[in-house]
C-alpha positions in Angstrom: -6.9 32.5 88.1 -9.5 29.6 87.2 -10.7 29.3 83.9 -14.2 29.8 84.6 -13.6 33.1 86.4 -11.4 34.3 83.5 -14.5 33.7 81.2 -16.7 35.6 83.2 -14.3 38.8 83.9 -13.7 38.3 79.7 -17.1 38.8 79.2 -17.5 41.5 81.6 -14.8 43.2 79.7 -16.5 42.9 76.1 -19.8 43.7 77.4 -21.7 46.6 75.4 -25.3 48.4 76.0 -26.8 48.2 73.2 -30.3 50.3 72.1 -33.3 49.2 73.2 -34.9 49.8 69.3 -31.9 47.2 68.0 -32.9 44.4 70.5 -34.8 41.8 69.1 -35.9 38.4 70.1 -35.7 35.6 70.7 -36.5 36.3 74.2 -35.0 34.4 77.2 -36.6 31.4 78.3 -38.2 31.1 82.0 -35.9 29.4 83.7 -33.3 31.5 81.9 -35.0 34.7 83.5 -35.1 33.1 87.0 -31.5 32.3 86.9 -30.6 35.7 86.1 -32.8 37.3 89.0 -31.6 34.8 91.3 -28.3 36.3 90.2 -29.4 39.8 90.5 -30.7 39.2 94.0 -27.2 38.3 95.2 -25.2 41.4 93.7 -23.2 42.7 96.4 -24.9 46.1 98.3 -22.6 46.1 101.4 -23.5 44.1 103.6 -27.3 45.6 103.8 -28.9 42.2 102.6 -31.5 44.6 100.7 -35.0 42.3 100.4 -34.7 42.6 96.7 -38.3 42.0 94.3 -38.8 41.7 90.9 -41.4 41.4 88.5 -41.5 40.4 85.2 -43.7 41.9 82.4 -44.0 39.7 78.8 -45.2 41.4 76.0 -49.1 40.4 76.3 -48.9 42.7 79.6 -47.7 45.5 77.7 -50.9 47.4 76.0 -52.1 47.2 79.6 -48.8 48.4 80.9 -49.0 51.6 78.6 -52.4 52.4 79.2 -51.9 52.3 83.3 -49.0 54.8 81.9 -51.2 56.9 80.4 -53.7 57.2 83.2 -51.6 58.0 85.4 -50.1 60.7 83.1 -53.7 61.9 83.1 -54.1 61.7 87.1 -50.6 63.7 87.4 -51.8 66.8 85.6 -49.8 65.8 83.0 -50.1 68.0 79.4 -51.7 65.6 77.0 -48.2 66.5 74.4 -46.1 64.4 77.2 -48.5 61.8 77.7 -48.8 61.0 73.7 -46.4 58.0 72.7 -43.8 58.4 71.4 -43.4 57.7 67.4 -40.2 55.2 68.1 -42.3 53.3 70.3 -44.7 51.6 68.0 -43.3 48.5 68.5 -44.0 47.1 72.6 -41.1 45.4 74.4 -40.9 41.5 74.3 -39.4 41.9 78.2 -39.6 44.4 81.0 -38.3 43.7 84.4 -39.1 45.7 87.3 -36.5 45.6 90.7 -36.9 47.3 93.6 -36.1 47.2 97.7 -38.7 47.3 100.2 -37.7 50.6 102.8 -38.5 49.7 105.9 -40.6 52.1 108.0 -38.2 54.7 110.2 -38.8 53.7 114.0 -38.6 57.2 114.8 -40.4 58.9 112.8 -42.6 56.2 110.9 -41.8 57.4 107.4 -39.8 54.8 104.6 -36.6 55.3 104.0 -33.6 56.9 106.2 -34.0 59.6 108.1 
């Protein structure tokens, strides 16, 4: 097995969530992110070639984050109990990164998704 491979499957091996409330900076650098997106835009999904997108949040886009949360708590009809933050939250993320696929519109019946 090449060395470099056997790094990689180590690693992969070792690997451990850890809780969001532990993480702590410094946060990755900007090409570091893009690498790792370019990454994530290749993981395997069976031969679908999924149009992967991703955005990426810093922490000055957080307040405005949580308050588009809120509002649209507000717009759901949501009770104001569950819309109130929660107290282990006082402290906003450095880094949030949104993926997602774009469903392509059903031929047959014109909604996204599979039918």
């Amino acid at each position: 097995m090449p060395e470099k491979l056997s790094e990689v499957l180590d690693f992969m091996q070792s690997r451990r969530s850890r809780p969001a409330k532990i993480l702590t900076g410094p946060v990755p650098e900007h090409s570091e992110i893009e690498q790792l997106l370019q990454m994530a835009a290749r993981s395997p999904d069976h031969k679908k070639l999924e149009p992967w997108r991703f955005i990426v949040l810093e922490k000055p886009a957080m307040p405005r984050l949580a308050e588009l949360a809120v509002q649209t708590a507000i717009k759901l009809g949501k009770p104001p109990e569950n819309i109130a933050r929660r107290p282990d939250c006082k402290k906003p993320s450095h880094l949030v990164c949104f993926a997602w696929r774009r469903l392509a519109r059903c031929r047959r019946c014109g909604t996204a998704g599979n039918c």
